[in-house]
N, C-alpha and C positions, 0 to 999 in steps of 0.2 A: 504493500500500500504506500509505504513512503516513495518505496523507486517510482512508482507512478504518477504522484502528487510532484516529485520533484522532476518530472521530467514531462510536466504536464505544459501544453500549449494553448495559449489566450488563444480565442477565435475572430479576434481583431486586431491587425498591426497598429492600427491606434491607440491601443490601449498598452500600457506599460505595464501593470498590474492590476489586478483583483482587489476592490477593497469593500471591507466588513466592516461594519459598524455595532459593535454592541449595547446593548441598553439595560435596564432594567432596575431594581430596587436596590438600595444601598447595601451591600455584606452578599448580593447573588451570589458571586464570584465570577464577574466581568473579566476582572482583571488575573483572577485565577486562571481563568480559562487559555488567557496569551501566554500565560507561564507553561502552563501543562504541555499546549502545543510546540511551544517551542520549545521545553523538553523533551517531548517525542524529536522533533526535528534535529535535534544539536544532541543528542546521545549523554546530556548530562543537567542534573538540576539546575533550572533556572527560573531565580526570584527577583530578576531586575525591574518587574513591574508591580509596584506596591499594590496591598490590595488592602480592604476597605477594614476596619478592625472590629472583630465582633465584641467587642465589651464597649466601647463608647457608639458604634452604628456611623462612626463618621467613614465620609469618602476621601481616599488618597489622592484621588484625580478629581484636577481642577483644569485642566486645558486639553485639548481634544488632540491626545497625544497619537503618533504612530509607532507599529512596532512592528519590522517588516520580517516576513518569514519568508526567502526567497525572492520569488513574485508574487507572492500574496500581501497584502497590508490591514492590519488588524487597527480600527479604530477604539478608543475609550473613551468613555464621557463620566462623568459627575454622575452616581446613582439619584435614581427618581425619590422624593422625599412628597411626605403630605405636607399640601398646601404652597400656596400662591410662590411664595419667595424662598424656599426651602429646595436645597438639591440642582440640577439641573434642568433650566428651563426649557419648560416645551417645544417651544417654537424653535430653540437655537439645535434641537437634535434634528426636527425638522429641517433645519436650515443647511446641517450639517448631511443630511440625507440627499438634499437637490443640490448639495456639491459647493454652497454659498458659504460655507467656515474654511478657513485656512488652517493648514494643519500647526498646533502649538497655539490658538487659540486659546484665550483666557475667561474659561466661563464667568459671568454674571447672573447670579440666580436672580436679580432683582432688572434686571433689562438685559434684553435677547439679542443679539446682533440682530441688525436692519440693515438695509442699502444706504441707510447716511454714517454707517461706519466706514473707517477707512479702510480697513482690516477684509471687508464684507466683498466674494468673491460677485461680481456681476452678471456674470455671463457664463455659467459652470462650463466645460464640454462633460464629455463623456467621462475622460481621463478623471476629472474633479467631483463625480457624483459616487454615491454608495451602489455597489452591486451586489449586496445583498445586508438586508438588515436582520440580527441577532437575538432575539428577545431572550432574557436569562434569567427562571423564576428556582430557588433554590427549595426545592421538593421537600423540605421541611418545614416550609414556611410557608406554602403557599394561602393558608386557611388566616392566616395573620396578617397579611399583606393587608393593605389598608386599603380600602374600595375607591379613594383618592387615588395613590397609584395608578393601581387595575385603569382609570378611566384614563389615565396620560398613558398609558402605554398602546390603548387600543386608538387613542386618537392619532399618537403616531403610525399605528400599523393602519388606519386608515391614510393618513395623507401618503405614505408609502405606496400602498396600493393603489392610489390615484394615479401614480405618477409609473407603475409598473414593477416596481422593485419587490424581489422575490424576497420572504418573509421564511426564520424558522424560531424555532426555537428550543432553547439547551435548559433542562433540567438540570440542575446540580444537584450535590450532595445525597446522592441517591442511598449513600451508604446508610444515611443518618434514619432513612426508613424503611430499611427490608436486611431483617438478619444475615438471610440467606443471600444475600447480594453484598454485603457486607465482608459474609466471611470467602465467597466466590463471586466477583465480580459479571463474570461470563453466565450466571444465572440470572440477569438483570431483565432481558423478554422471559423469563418463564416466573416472573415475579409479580404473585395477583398485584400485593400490595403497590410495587410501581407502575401496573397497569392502571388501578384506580389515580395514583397522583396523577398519571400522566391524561386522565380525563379530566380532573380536578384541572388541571392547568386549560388545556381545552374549554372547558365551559365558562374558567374566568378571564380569558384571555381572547378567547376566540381563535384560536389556532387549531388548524383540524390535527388531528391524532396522527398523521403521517408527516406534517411536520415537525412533529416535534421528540430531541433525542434527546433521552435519558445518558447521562455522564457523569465522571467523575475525577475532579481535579487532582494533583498532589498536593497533598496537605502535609499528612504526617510521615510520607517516604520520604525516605535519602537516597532510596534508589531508586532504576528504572523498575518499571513495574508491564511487563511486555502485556497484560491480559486489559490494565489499563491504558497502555499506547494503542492498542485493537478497537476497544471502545472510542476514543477521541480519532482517532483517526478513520473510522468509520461515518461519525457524524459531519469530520471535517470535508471527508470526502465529496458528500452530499450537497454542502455548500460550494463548493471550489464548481462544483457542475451547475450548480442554480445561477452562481454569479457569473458563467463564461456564458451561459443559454441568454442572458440580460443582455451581456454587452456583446453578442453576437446579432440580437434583436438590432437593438440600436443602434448598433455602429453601421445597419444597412440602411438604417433610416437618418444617420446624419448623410450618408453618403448620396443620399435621396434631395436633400434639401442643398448641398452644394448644386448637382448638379442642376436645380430646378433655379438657382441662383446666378447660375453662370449664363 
């Protein structure tokens, strides 16, 4: 699966890389998730992306950092928080979705980038938009999350899908609710109890049941864990195909509009 992924070809010469965008509630593990991968990918633990702390619920990321695996480009943003000024504002992940945020951006939960910033991308192309967005609900949380949340997360997966951008989403922490998946990872489809989360996520989220993959970050390894690189890299897979199917879409229909302009 890695020789494949690394040796995989964009379906557009315009396009330079693949990039992802992650979202979701403060402590998901957003930021877990670019770790693990790129611990699969680099054959050794890697924590160079801080990730959110679960005893105070604060977020590490505050600018819409990148972190490049290859050709691939993995986005972070500021966890969703309840209420108006709290967390990462709505509109600027939206914004960040149609390609209008610069990357190393400085979020402001209390005003959202606009076009009278200087900063503010006017004219995304292809290269500068998301080709595929992320949603990341940690599967022991889901029943907690706060119905605030839940509504900014479906408001972006709507302007998303206005605009055509293929949608999944990564269950975490899977360990934390199925024994048997816990003490054998590769049990995780034959596990009722993750079968129910992962409706649980589906009905509050709106994500149908085939998008959405159950995972599990490094936490408490210090080593490779090949049963856990199988899982992550199966779910990665799936996205690296959703975002080349986007910008294979697109890249015929920018080339549509040149030539309808020439």
């Amino acid at each position: 699966m890695i020789r494949h992924v690394k040796s995989f070809e964009i379906s557009s010469e315009g396009v330079e890389e693949l990039r992802f965008l992650l979202h979701g509630p403060v402590g998901a593990g957003k930021s877990s998730i670019i770790n693990t991968i790129k611990t699969v990918f680099e054959g050794h633990h890697y924590i160079n992306c801080l990730t959110a702390s679960a005893l105070t619920g604060d977020s590490f990321t505050t600018k819409f950092e990148k972190f490049t695996i290859g050709q691939f480009a993995f986005y972070d943003v500021m966890g969703l928080e309840q209420g108006e000024y709290r967390g990462v504002h709505l509109d600027d992940i939206v914004s960040a979705v149609k390609g209008h945020v610069p990357e190393d951006y400085i979020f402001k939960p209390n005003a959202a980038i606009d076009k009278y910033n200087t900063q503010y991308i006017n004219e995304p192309t292809l290269n500068d938009q998301i080709h595929c967005l992320v949603s990341v609900i940690p599967a022991d949380k889901i029943a907690m999350i706060d119905d605030d949340v839940i509504e900014k997360m479906k408001k972006i997966r709507k302007a998303a899908s206005d605009i055509g951008v293929p949608q999944v989403l990564f269950m975490t922490r899977v360990d934390q609710v199925c024994t048997m998946t816990q003490r054998d990872i590769t049990k995780i489809y034959q596990s009722r109890k993750i079968k129910e989360k992962m409706m649980e996520c589906s009905n509050r989220v709106g994500v149908p049941l085939n998008c959405i993959f159950p995972v599990k970050n490094y936490s408490e390894e210090n080593k490779p864990n090949e049963k856990l690189n199988c899982l992550m890299l199966e779910a990665f897979t799936q996205i690296v195909h959703a975002a080349n199917d986007y910008v294979k879409k697109n890249s015929k229909k920018e080339k549509k509009i040149e030539v309808v302009s020439c």
